[in-house]
C-alpha positions as CSV (number, residue, x, y, z in Angstrom):
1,X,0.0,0.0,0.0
2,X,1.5,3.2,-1.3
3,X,0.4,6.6,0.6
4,X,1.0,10.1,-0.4
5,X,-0.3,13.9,-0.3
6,X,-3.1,14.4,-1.9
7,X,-3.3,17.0,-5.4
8,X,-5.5,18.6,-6.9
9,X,-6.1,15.4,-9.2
10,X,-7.6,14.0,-6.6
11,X,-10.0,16.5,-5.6
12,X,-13.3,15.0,-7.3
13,X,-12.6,11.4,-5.6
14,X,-12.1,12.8,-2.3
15,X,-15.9,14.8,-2.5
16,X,-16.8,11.5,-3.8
17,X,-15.6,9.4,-0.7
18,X,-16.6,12.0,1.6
19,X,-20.3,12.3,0.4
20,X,-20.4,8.3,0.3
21,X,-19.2,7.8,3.8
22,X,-20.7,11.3,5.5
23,X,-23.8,12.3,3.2
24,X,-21.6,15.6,2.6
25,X,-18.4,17.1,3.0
26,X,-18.6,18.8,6.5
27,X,-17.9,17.1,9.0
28,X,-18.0,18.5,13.3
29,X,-14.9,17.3,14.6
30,X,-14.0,19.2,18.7
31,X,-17.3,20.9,18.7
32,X,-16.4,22.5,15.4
33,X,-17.7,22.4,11.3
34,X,-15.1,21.4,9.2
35,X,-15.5,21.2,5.1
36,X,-13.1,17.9,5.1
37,X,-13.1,18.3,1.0
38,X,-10.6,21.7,2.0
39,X,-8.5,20.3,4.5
40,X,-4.8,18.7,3.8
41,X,-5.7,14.8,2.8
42,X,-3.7,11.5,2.3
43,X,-4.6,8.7,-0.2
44,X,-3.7,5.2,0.4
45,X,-3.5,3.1,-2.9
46,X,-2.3,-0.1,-4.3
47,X,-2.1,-1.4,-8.0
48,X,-3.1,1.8,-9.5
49,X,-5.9,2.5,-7.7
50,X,-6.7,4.5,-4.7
51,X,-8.1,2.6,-1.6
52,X,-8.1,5.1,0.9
53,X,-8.1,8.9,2.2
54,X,-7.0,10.5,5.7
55,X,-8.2,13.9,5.8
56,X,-6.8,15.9,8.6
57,X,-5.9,19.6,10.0
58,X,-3.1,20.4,12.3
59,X,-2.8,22.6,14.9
60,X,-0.8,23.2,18.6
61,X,-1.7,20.4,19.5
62,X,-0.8,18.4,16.4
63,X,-2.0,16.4,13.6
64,X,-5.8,15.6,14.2
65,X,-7.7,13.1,11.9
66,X,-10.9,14.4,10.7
67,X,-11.9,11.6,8.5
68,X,-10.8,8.3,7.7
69,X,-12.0,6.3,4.8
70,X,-10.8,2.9,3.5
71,X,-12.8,2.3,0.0
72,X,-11.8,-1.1,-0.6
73,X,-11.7,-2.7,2.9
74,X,-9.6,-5.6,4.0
75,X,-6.0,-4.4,2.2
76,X,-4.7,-2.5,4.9
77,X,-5.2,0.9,3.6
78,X,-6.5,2.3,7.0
79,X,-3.3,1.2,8.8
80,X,-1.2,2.5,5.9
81,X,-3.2,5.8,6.3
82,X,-2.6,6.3,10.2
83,X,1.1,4.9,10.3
84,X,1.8,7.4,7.9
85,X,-0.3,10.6,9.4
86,X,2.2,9.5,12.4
87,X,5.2,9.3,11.0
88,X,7.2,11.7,11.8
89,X,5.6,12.7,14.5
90,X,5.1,11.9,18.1
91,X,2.3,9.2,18.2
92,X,0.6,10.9,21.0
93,X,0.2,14.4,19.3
94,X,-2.2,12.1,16.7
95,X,-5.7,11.8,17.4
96,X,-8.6,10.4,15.7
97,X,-11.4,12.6,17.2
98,X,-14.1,11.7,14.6
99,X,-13.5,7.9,14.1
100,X,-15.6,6.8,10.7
101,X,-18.4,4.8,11.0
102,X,-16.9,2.2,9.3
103,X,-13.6,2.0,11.2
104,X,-13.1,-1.6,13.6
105,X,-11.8,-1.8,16.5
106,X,-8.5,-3.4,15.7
107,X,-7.8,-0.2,12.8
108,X,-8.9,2.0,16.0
109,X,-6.2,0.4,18.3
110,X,-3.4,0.5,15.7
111,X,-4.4,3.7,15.0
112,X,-4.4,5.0,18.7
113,X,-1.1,3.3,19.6
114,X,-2.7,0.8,21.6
């Protein structure tokens, strides 16, 4: 699994994702609205095709994932996602304050340092 910064060529897919998994783009996240489509994003993808997005903001208090989407489940593209939103960084300055509806409990421990 390949993961790298989002461009502007992926703009369309990520609105796509979003409004698949969320019913729209905004998101609240820490009692606040976020548009999710504007914020920094990273896309997981294997054999030419993407399989997942990270979308995330920083701040003081670090990197914090807004939105975590894996859109072929089962090939590790959530794990990919996470390990590389925390590389780099100190894992506790990380957090997944809006954890998708989709996301299990093992992605959620792997993801949380657990």
């Amino acid at each position: 699994m390949i993961v790298r910064a989002a461009t502007g060529h992926d703009r369309d897919w990520i609105r796509g994702v979003l409004v698949a998994s969320w019913a729209e783009t905004r998101v609240v996240v820490g009692g606040r609205l976020r548009d999710a489509a504007a914020l920094p994003a990273l896309v997981a993808g294997a054999d030419g095709r993407r399989a997942g997005l990270l979308t995330y903001d920083t701040g003081p208090a670090g990197l914090e994932v807004v939105t975590l989407d894996a859109t072929e489940r089962g090939r590790g593209a959530g794990t990919a996602l996470l390990a590389a939103a925390r590389r780099g960084r100190d894992p506790q300055t990380v957090t997944a304050s809006a954890p998708g509806k989709r996301c299990t409990s093992s992605t959620a421990e792997r993801g949380s340092g657990a």
